[in-house]
N, C-alpha and C positions, 0 to 999 in steps of 0.2 A: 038555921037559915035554909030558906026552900030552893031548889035544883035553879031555879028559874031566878030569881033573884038576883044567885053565882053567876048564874051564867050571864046575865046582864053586869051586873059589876065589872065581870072579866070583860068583855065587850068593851066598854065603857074605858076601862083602865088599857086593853088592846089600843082603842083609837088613840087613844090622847098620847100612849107611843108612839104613835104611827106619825099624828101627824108632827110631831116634835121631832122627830127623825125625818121628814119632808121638809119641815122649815130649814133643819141645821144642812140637807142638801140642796136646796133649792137657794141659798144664801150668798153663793156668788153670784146667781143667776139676775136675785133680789137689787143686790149690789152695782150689777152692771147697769143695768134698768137705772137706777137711779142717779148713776154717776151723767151717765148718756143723759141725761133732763136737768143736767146743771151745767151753769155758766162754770167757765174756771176760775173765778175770783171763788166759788162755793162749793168745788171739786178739795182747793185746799184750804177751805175751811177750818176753826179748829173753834170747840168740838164739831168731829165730822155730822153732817147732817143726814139724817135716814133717807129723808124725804124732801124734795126739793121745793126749793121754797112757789117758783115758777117753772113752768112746763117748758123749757128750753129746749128746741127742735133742731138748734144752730149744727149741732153738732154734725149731722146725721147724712147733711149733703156735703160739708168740709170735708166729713169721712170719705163719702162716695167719688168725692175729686182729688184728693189726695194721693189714692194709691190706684186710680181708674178703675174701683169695684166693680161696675157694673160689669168690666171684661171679665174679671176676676170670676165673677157668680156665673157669668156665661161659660166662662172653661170649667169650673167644678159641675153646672149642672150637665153638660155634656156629657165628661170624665162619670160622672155616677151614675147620670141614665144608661149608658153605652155597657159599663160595668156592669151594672143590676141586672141588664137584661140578658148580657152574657152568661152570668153568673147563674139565673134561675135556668136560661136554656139550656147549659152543660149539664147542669144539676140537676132538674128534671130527668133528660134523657139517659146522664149518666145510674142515676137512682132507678129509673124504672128498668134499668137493664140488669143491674143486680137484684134488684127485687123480683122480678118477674119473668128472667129468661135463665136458662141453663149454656153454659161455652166451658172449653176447658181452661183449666188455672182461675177460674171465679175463684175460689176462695184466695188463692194467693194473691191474684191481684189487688184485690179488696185488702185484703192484710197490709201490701204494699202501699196503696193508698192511704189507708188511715194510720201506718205509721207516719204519714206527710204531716202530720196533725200536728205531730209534736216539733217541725223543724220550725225554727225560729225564720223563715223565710223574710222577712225586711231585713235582716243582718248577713245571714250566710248566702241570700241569691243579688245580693245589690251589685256586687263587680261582679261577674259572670252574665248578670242578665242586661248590666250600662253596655259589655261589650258586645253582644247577643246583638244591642239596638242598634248602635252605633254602627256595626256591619252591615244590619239592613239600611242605615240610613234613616232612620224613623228618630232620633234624636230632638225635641224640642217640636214633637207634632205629636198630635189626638192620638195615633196609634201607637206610641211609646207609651201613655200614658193610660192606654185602655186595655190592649192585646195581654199586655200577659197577665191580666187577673180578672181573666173571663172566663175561666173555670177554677173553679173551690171543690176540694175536697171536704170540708164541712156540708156545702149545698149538696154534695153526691149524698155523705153519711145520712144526713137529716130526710132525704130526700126518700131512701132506702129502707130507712128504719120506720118512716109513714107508711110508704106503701106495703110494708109486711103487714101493718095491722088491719090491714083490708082483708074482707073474707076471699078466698080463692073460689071463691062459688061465685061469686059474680062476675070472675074471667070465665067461667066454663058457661053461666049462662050469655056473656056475651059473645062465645065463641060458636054457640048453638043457635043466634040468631045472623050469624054469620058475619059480626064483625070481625075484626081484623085487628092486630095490638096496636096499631098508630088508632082506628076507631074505639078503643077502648080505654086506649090514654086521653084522647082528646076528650072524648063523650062522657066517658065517668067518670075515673079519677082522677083527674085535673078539677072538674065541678066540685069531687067531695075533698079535695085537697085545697079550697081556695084559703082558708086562714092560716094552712101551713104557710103555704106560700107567698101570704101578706105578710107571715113575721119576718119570715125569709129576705124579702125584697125591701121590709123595713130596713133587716142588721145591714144587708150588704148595702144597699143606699147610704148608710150614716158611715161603716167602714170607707168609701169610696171617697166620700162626701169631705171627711174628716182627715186623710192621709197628706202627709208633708213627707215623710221622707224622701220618697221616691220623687216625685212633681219635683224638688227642691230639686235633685240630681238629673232630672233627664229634661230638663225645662232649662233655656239659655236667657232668650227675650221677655223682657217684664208682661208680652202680650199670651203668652203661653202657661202662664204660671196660676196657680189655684187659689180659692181665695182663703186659705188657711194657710198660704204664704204671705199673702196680702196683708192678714193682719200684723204679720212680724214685720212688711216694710211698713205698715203703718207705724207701727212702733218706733221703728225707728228713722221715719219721719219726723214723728213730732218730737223732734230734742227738745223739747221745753218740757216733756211729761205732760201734757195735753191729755190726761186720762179722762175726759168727756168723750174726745174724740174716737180714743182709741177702744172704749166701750162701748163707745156708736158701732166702730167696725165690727168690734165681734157678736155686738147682735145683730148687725145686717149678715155676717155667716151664719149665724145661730140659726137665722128663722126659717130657713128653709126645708130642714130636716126636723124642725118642730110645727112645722105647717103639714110635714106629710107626716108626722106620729099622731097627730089630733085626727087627721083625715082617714088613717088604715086602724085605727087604735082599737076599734072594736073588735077587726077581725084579729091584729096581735096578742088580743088579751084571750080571745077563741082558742089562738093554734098555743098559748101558755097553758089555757084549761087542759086541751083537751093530749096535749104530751103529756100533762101530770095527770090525769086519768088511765091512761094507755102507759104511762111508766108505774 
């Protein structure tokens, strides 16, 4: 059998794993979709139907008055922009400082930091940090729910470990045209760092996006609350099991964090190349 051949076969036999392992994950996704496009006389169907027989849309404004989503989507995308953008600023700043400056205790600090990695922080800082709020008063408002995870120790790490792979000859020729390290952050490597930093603002967006525990604890008023709470009052809303409904709701949260992976997806798939290049 010739080189080429093989190597087409294996191809061939790669995909069809591939995409067989994409259907068996994308199959609740599949699922919702379709439940959300049925009446409920055809949600309990039996046998269940893949495919609905009629495109039923019913479901999808019941959803959005039920649990007042559209507040819902309004507080998570707050909470996630306010977050993300915290997130990259710390993270930037704090990365180009360990990447590119010398202070004393750098190593240890860094040490200190990245052992943060391993703390289970939603379990071990949730009482210390409820009473942290509660003192400031910030209890069941935006800056409870944004202030303390607007800096990441991941976005420093990742942050630091990009900018090493940068040549040090391009700080010394931009220090020889006489910029300055805020003119060398902003001017070059920020520009050559733009798909790190898309994947970056991707994770931290869906992590932001996607969190119940905390919102659940520091949120009092149904008007304060996120919409990955929302779907659990929807849930238990609909005492009848109304799962048309309640798969409307969770793709009205789904879609907003799969509207901005389709939107950055090019450059997330750049900063995936180009770490496994450089790792």
């Amino acid at each position: 059998m010739k080189m080429s051949t093989k190597r087409r076969i294996n191809t061939i036999v790669s995909e069809i794993i591939l995409i067989f392992v994409s259907f068996i994950v994308m199959m609740p996704v599949i699922l919702a979709i379709t439940m959300s496009l049925q009446t409920p006389t055809e949600v309990f169907s039996f046998p269940p139907k893949l495919f609905p027989s009629s495109f039923y849309l019913g479901n999808f404004p019941k959803a959005l008055k039920t649990v007042n989503m559209g507040r819902l989507l309004l507080n998570s995308t707050i909470v996630a922009v306010m977050i993300t953008l915290g997130k990259m600023f710390t993270g930037v700043f704090a990365g180009y400082a360990f990447a590119n400056f010398r202070f004393r205790f750098k190593g240890i600090l860094f040490a200190i930091l990245f052992a943060t990695l391993f703390l289970p922080a939603e379990t071990v800082m949730i009482l210390p940090l409820f009473l942290i709020m509660k003192k400031f008063g910030w209890i069941n408002t935006y800056w409870a729910l944004t202030i303390p995870f607007m800096a990441s120790a991941t976005n420093t790490f990742l942050m630091r470990q990009h900018l090493l792979t940068i040549p040090k000859d391009l700080e010394d020729a931009a220090r020889i045209d006489g910029a300055g390290p805020m003119v060398y952050l902003w001017k070059i490597l920020i520009p050559l760092s733009l798909p790190m930093l898309a994947g970056m603002s991707l994770v931290n967006f869906v992590y932001a996006w996607n969190m119940y525990l905390w919102p659940l604890i520091a949120t009092m008023s149904d008007e304060m609350k996120t919409v990955q709470i929302g779907v659990k009052m929807l849930i238990d809303a609909e005492s009848a099991n109304n799962w048309g409904v309640i798969m409307a709701g969770t793709l009205i949260a789904l879609a907003p964090t799969l509207v901005l992976f389709f939107a950055v997806q090019n450059l997330f798939v750049k900063s995936l190349v180009r770490a496994g290049i450089k790792g």
